[in-house]
N, C-alpha and C positions, 0 to 999 in steps of 0.2 A: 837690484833689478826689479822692474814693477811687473806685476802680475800681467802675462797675454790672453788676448779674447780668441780662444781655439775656436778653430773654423766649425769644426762640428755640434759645436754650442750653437751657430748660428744657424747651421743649416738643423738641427733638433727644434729650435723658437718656429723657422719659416714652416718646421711642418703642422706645428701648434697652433698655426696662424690660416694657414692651409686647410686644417680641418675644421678649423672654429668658421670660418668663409662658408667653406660646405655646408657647415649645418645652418646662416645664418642665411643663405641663400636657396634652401631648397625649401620646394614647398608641399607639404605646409611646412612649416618655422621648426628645427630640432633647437632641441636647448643644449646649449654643451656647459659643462663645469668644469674648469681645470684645476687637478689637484695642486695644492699650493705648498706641500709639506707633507714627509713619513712616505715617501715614495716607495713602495716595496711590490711594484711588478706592475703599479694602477696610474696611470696617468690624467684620467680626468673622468668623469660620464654624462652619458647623455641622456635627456628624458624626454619622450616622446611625448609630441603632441600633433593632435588632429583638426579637424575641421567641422565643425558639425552641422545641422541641418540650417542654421539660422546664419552659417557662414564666419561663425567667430572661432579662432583659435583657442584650443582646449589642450592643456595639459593633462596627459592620460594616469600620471603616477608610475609608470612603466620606463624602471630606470635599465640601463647597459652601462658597464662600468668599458672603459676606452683605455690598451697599452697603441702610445705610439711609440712609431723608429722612423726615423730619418736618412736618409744617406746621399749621397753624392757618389759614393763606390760599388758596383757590382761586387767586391769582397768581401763588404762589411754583411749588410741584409738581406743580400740579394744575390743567393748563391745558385751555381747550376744554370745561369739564367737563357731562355730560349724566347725567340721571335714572341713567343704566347704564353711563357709560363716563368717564374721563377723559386724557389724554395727559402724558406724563412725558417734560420735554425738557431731554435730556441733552446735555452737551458734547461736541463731537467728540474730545476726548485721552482722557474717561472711557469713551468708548463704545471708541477704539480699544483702550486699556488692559484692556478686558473681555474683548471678544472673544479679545485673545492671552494670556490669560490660563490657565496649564494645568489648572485647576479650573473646572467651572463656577460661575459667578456668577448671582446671585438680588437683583433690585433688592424691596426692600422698602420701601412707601410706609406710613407713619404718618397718618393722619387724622384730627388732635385733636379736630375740631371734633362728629366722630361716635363718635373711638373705635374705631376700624376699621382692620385691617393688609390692606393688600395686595400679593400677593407674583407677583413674574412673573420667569420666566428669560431673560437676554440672550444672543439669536441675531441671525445676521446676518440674519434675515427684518427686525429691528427695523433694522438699517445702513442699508438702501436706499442710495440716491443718495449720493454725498460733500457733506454741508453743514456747514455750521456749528453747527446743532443738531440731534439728532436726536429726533425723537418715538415716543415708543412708548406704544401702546394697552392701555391697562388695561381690562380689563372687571369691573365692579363685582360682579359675582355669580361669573364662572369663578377671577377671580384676587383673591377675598377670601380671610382666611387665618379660620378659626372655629374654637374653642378643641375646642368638639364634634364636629369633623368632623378625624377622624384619618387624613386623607387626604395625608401629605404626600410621605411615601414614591413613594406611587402617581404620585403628581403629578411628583417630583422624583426618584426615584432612578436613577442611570444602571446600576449594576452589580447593585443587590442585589435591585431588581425584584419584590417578593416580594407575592405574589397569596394568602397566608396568614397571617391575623389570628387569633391563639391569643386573643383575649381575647373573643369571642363566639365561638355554638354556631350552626349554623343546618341545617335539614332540608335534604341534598342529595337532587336526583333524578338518579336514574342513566338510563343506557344497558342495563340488566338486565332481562331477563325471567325471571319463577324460572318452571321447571317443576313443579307440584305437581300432585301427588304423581308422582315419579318411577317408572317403571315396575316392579312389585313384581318381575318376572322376565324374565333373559334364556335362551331356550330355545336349544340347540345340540342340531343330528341331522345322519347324516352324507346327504350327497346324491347323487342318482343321476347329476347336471350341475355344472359347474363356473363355468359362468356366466350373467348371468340372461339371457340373449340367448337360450339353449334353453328356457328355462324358461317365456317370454313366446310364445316360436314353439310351444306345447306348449298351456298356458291361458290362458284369456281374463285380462283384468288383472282383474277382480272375484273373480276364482276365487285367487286369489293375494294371500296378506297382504305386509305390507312385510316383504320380507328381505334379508339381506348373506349374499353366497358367499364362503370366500375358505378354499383349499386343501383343496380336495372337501365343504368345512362348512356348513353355511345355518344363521343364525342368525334369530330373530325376537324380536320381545315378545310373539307371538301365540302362544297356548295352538293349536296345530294339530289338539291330539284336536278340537276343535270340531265342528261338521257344516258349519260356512261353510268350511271350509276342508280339508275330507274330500278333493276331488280334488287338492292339493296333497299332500298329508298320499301318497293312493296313486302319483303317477306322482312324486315330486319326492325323496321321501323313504325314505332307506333302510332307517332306524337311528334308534329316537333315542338321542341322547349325554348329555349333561349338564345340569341346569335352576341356572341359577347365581340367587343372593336379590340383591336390592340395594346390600345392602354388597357382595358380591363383585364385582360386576362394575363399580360406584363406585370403588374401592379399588383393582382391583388395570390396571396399564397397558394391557395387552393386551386384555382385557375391557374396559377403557373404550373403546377406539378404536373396537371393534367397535359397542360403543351408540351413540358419535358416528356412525357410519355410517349406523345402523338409523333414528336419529333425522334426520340428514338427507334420508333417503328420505320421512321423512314431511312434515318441513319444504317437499320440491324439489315435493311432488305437490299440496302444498296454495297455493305461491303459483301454479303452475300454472292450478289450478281456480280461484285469484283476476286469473287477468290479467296475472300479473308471468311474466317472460320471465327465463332465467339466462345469463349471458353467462359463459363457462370461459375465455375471457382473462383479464379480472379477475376473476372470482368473482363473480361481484358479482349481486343480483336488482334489476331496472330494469323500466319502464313503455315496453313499446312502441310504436314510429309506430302511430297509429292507418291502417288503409288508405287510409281517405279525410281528406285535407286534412292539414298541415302541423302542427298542435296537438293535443295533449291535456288536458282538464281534467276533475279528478276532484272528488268532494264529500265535506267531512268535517265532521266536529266541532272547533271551537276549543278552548281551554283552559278558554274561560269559558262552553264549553257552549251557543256558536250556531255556526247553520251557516253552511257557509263551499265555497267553490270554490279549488283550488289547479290551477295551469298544471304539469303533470308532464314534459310533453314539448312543444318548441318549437322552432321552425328559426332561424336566426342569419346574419348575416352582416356580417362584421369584415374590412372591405377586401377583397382578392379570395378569403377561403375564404366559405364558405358550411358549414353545419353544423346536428345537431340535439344540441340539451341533451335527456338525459334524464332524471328524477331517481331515483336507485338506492340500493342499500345494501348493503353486506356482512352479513355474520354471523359468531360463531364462538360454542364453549361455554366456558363458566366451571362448572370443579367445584370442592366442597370435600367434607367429608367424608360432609357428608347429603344437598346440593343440589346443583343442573345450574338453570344460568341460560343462556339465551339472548342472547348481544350483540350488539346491532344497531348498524352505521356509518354514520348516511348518508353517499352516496358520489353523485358523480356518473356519465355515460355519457356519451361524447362520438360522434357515431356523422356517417357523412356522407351517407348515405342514409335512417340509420332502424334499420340492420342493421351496415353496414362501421363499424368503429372507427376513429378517427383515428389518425394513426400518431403513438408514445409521447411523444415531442419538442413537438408542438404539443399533445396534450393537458393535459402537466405546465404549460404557460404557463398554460392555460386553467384550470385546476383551480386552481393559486397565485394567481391572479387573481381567484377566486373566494374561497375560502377564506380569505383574507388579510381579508374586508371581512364574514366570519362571526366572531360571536362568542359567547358561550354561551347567551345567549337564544333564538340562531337556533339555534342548535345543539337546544336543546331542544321547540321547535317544530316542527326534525325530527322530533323522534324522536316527538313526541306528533302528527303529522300520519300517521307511519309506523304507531302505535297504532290510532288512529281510522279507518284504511282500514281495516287489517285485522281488529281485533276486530269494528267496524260498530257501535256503541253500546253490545254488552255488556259484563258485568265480567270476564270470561273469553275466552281464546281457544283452541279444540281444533281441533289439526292433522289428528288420527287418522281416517282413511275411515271406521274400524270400531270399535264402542265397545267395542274389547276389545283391550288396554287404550286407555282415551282418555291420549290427550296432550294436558295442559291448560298451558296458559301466564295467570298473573297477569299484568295492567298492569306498570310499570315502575316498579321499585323505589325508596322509599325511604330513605336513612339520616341516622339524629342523627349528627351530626358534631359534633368537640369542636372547632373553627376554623369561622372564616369565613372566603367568598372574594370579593373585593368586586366589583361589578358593572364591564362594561369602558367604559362609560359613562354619563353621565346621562342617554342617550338610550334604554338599556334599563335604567334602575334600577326600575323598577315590577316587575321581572320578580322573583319572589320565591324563584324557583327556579335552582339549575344545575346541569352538570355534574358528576356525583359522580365521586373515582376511587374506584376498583376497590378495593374492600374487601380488607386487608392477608391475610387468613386462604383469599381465593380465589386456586385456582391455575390458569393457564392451560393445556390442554390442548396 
């Protein structure tokens, strides 16, 4: 009698053929190898490859060794099985052989009967207990494998990790405030005082535009012939020296630091006037203890444009410390050749009254603790919570006391971007927006 072609030989080949499609179809390109001989638990591997900046396929060296199973029965692989999940019971030499194994391994399940590959990585979370079989949990939707969803990298790579997908474009939103129009001039005269400490013990602060001293100099953006600024002008000023245009004082180092100056005096006076407190340990602008009661809660706008209440400051207690969170942010500037952008950090405050900061040690636990379980969506509801205090519903934000010149700040910038960066979960994939970096042409002051 001549040898028969058992069915399960054929449906073991189609799922061998099934996943070789998958990988041959997603993008970017997987490499798969199928083992051809000495079969002992390893059916083929795959070695990962990317895409890189100039748009060619790159093999990364970044091998995963691949067991497949096949079936057409709910009896054989596919045990326990439910609307969304089924259990895959492995032998205890296969499972030992996996886990000591110096690549990871990738059990891939075939499921003739649908059509459908599902793909899961063996850890010892799957080992549990010493038995004779082990079960491991598939879930039908997280560890489907879909020719469409070129997620596999994301899912599986250990080394190359790469959160950059050159074959889509997508609008990123930044952390960027452009200032527009930048201040047409910066005025230098020489002064009769060397720092503003005289100057403030001299006139009232409305009598006085925002300026920087530094080595008998006072600079401002404020045009001083003015009449607002007449008694400045006589007890403050000696001399005037030089009226520099925007490109020069953009362009050249020394004149920049001086505008960063001039501009943070406007910046420090206006979160002031809003509430926000500056802490010069960290740098950092934060929502104070309110006097009465342990909480703060402020009111903004969402993204989707309802309103909304956010808790800014709250008191804590984690075994025996006791503490207040408060929510903060840094700043710094971004120039280039014609713009000055504003960047905003959210940052936290760690304080143990309201006021004293916690000492550096326990605040770093606290912060990595935190930060660890943020991801870009929260990141960006930062920043758009940080907007929506400050601007208060309009399209613009002006720092400036005195509208000569205004300091205007736009919303928060957008840029086309030639890559995507794929969301860190499917628990914020709705979110349409993230994280931009920092546009290659700005340079950090």
């Amino acid at each position: 009698m001549s040898k028969a072609l058992m069915p399960q030989h054929i449906i073991g080949e189609r799922g061998v053929v099934e996943f070789a499609r998958y990988c041959n179809r997603h993008i970017p390109y997987i490499i798969f190898r199928e083992t051809t001989k000495s079969d002992f638990g390893i059916d083929g591997e795959v070695e990962l490859v990317v895409k890189n900046a100039e748009g060619q396929l790159q093999p990364t060296g970044e091998l995963i060794k691949v067991q497949l199973k096949s079936t057409n029965s709910a009896h054989s692989y596919m045990g326990r099985e439910t609307d969304d999940s089924f259990e895959f019971h492995a032998r205890q030499d296969d499972m030992e052989y996996w886990l000591a194994h110096e690549n990871k391994v990738l059990l891939v399940v075939y499921d003739a009967r649908t059509d459908v590959l599902y793909c899961k990585q063996i850890t010892s979370i799957d080992a549990g207990t010493a038995r004779k079989k082990y079960p491991i949990l598939f879930d039908k939707v997280a560890n489907r494998l879909e020719i469409d969803q070129n997620d596999f990298l994301t899912r599986f790579s250990a080394s190359v990790r790469t959160r950059v997908n050159f074959d889509a474009s997508e609008m990123l939103t930044s952390n960027l405030f452009k200032l527009q129009p930048a201040p047409k001039s910066l005025y230098s005269h020489r002064a009769n005082y060397t720092s503003k400490k005289e100057v403030y013990d001299l006139l009232k602060q409305d009598e006085v535009p925002p300026f920087h001293v530094e080595n008998g100099i006072v600079y401002t953006f404020q045009d001083i012939d003015l009449p607002a600024w007449s008694l400045f002008k006589e007890k403050v000023v000696e001399e005037a020296l030089t009226t520099y245009n925007r490109h020069q004082y953009m362009r050249g180092p020394l004149l920049r630091k001086i505008a960063v100056q001039l501009l943070n005096v406007h910046i420090k006076d206006f979160m002031w006037d809003n509430k926000l407190r500056y802490n010069k340990d960290y740098k950092r602008f934060y929502f104070p203890k309110p006097r009465e009661g342990d909480k703060l809660v402020v009111q903004y706008t969402t993204r989707n444009g309802q309103p909304e209440t956010r808790t800014v400051v709250a008191n804590y207690t984690y075994g025996k410390y006791s503490f207040y969170r408060h929510f903060a942010f840094e700043y710094d500037w971004l120039f280039d050749e014609q713009e000055i952008y504003l960047v905003l950090q959210p940052k936290y405050l760690f304080t143990s009254d309201g006021t004293k900061t916690l000492p550096p040690d326990r605040i770093t636990k606290l912060t990595n603790y935190l930060t660890a379980r943020e991801f870009n969506s929260t990141f960006l509801n930062h920043i758009h919570f940080i907007q929506s205090y400050l601007f208060k519903n309009h399209n613009s934000l002006t720092v400036s006391r005195k509208p000569d010149p205004e300091i205007v700040f736009w919303p928060y910038s957008r840029f086309k971007a030639g890559f995507s960066i794929p969301e860190d979960s499917k628990a914020v994939a709705k979110a349409a927006t993230v994280l931009a970096p920092i546009p290659e042409q700005l340079k950090l002051l």
